[in-house]
N, C-alpha and C positions, 0 to 999 in steps of 0.2 A: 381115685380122685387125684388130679394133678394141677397144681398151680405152675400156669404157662410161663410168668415172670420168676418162679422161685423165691429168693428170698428178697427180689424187691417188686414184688406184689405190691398195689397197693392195699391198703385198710379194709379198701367194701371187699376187694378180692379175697382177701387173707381169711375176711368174717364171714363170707356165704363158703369158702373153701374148710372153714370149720366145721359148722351147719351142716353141710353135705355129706363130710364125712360122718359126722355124729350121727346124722340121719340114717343113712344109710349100715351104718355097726346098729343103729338102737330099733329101724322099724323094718322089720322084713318086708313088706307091702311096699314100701318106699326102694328098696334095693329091684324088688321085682319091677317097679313101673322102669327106672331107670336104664335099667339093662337093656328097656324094651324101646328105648325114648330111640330115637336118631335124629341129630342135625343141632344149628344152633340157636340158642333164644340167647337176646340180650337184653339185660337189666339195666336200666337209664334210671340215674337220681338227676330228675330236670332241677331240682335247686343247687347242685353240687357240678350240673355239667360233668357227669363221671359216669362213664359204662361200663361192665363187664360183660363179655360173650360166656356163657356155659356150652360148649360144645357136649351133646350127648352121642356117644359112639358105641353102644352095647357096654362093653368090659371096660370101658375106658372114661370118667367125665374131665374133662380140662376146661379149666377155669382159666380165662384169658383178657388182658386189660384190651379197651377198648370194643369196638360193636363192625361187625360184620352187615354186610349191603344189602338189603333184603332179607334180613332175619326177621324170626317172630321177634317179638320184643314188647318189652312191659315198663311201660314208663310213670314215672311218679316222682315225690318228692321222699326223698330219701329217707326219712322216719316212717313215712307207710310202706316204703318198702323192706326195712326193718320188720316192723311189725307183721307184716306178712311171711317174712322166714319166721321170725317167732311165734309165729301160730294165734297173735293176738289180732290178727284181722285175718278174714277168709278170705280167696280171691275174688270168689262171686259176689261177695258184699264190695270190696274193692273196685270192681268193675262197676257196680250196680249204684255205689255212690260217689261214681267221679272219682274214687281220689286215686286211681292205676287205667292209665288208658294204655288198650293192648292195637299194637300195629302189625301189619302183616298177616293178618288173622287166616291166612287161607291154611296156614300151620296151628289150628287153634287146638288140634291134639297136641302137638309139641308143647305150648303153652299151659295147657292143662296138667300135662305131666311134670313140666318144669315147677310148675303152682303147689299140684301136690310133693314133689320130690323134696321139696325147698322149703317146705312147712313144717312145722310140728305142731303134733294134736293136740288140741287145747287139752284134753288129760295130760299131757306134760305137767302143766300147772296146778293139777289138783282141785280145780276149781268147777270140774263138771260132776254133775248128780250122776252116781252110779245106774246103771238101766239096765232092765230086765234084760236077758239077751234075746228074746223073740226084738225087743224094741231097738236094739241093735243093731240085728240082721234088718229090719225093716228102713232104718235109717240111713243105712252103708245103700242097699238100695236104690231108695229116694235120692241119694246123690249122686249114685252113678247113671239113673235115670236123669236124674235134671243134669250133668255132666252132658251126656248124651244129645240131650235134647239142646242143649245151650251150641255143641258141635255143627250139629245139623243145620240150626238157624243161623249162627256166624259163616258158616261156609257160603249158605245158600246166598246169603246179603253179598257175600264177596264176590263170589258169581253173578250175580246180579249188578253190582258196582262192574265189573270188569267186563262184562259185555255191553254197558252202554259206554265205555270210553273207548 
């Protein structure tokens, strides 16, 4: 993980460049999707007027100020976007309740993996009920199935948008 400005990053760069890195030392799952990610997603806090690009390149993530022309991108007010690297809001609730509206969605795997990469699992905070592990495996599941499913229907709507214009 590399911050593109160094040591005049700004703040949100500095803090999702933490995040990242921690993520990636502390959740193996998290290092495998990343590795696997390619291209860039940018993070917009619409109250703060401030972007960062995450470029995903295999071996490589660089964190960079400002947002790139046609990227995925994930826009929101700056506290839910907080909360969403802190694992205390999901992204599909985020989407699902207005507060991160995502553009460019024809990258909405990029997006997805940026979501998960960029998150930590509400077990960080100790505050989820331990489960049996059949209910585990069933759960990891159900969200890679509704991951999937949610892929398929944002693509098709994009396809859809873009061949009537």
């Amino acid at each position: 993980m590399r911050l593109v400005a160094g040591e005049d990053a700004s703040g949100m760069a500095t803090m999702l460049g933490d995040l990242l890195a921690d993520n990636l030392r502390d959740y193996p799952g998290r290092a495998r999707v990343a590795r696997l990610a390619r291209g860039p997603v940018v993070m917009t806090a619409s109250d703060h007027d401030r972007s960062i690009t995450v470029h995903f390149s295999g071996d490589e993530i660089a964190i960079a100020e400002g947002s790139v022309e046609d990227a995925a991108r994930m826009v929101g007010p700056w506290l839910d976007l907080a909360q969403l690297c802190s694992g205390q809001l999901s992204p599909l609730q985020a989407v699902r309740s207005r507060r991160l509206q995502l553009h460019h969605v024809r990258r909405v795997d990029l997006l997805a993996a940026a979501g998960y990469v960029l998150s930590v699992p509400a077990s960080y905070y100790g505050d989820t009920p331990k489960l049996p592990e059949r209910e585990v495996v069933l759960a990891v599941v159900a969200s890679g199935v509704a991951i999937a499913t949610a892929t398929v229907v944002l693509r098709a709507r994009s396809r859809r948008r873009s061949s009537r214009a």
